[in-house]
C-alpha positions as CSV (number, residue, x, y, z in Angstrom):
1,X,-10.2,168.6,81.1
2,X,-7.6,166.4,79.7
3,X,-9.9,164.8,77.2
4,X,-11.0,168.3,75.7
5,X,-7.2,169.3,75.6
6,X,-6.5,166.0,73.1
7,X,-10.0,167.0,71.1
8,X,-8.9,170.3,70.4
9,X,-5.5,168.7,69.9
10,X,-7.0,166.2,67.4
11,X,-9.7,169.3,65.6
12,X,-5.9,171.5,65.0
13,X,-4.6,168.4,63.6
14,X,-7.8,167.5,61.3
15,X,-7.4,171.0,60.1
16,X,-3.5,171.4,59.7
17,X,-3.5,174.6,62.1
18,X,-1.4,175.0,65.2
19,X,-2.3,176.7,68.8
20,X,-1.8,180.3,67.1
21,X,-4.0,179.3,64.4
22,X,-7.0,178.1,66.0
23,X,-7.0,179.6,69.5
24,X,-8.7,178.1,72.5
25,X,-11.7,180.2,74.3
26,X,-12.8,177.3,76.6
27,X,-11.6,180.1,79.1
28,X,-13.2,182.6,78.5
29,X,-16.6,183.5,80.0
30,X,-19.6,183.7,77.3
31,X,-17.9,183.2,74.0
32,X,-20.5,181.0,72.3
33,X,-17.8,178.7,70.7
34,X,-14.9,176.5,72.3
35,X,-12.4,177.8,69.5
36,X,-11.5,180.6,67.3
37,X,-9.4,180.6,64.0
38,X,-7.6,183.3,62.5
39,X,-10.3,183.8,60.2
40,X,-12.9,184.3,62.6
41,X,-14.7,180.8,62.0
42,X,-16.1,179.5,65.4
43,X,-15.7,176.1,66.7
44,X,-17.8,174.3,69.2
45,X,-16.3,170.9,70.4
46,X,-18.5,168.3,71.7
47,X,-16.2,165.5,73.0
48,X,-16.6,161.6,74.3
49,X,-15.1,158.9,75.3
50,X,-17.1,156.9,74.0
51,X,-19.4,156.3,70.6
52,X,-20.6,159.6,69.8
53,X,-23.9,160.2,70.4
54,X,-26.9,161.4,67.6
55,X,-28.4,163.9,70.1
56,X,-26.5,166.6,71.5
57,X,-27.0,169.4,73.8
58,X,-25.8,173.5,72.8
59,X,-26.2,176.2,75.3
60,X,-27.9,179.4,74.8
61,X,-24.6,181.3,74.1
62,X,-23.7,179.1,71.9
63,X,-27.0,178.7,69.8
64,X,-26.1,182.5,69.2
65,X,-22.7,182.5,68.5
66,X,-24.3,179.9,65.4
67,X,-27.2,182.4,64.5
68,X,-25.0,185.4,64.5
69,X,-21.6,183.8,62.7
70,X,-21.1,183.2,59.1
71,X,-18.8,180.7,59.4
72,X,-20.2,178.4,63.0
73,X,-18.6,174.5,63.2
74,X,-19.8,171.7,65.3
75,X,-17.0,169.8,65.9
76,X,-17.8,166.1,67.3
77,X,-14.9,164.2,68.7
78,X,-15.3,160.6,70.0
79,X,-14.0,157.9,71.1
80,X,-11.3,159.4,73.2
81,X,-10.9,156.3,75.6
82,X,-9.1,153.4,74.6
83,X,-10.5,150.9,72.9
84,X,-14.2,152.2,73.6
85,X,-14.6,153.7,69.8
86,X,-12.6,154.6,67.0
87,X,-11.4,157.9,67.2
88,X,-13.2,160.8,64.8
89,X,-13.3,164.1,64.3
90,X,-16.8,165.4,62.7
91,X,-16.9,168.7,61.5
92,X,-20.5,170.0,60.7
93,X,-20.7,173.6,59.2
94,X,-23.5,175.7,60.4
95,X,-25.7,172.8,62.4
96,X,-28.7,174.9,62.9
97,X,-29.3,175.3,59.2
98,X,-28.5,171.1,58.5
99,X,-29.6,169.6,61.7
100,X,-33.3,169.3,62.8
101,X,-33.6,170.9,66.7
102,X,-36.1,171.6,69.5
103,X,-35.7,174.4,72.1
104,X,-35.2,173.0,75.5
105,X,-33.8,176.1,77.4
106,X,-30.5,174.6,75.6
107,X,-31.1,173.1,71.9
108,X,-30.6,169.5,70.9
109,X,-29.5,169.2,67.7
110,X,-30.4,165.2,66.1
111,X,-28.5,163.7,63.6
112,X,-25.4,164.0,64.2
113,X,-24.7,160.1,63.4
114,X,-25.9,161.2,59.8
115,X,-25.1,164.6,59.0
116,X,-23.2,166.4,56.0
117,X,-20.1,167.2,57.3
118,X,-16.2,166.4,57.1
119,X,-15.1,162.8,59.3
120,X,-11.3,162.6,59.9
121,X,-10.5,159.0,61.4
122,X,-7.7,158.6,63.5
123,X,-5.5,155.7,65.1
124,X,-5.1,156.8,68.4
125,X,-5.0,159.9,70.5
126,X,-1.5,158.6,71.8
């Protein structure tokens, strides 16, 4: 839990907004997205210690939380343990409509490593 605390930490910073800003709904049951801002853009954080990966894994909920929103981020953040990988935030806007998928009862998205999307590097998460 720690480790999604300093991603969502590192997305607010990546983004300039503050807790009231971009609110956490990791809580909440069902939401489809991990985030919310104040202008109803939805964020779903994927986060690793590690390298981040090219494949990743979204939920029913969320897949239509993506469908149904205009504005739907993936936000990749990796390399949260030290010295395993730099640190990066990847924002990719709407991911169904830029990343090729397959149904699995979840989705995997591919491409990740690849995609359009905004990178912000950072030093540490210390």
């Amino acid at each position: 839990m720690e480790q999604e605390k300093a991603a969502l930490d590192l997305v607010r910073r990546a983004l300039a907004l503050d807790e009231t800003e971009l609110r956490d709904l990791r809580a909440q049951h069902g939401p489809g997205a991990d985030a919310v801002d104040e202008l109803a853009r939805f964020y779903e954080l994927k986060t690793y210690g590690g390298a981040k990966p090219d494949t990743i894994q979204l939920t029913p909920a969320v897949i239509q939380r993506a469908i149904e929103s205009d504005a739907f981020f993936l936000v990749v953040v990796s390399g949260l343990e030290a010295g395993t990988a730099p640190v990066t935030v990847q924002i990719i806007l709407e991911p169904l409509k830029h990343l090729p998928y397959r149904p699995s009862g979840n989705v995997l998205v591919s491409g990740i490593r690849g995609a359009q999307s905004l990178v912000y590097p950072f030093e540490s998460t210390e």
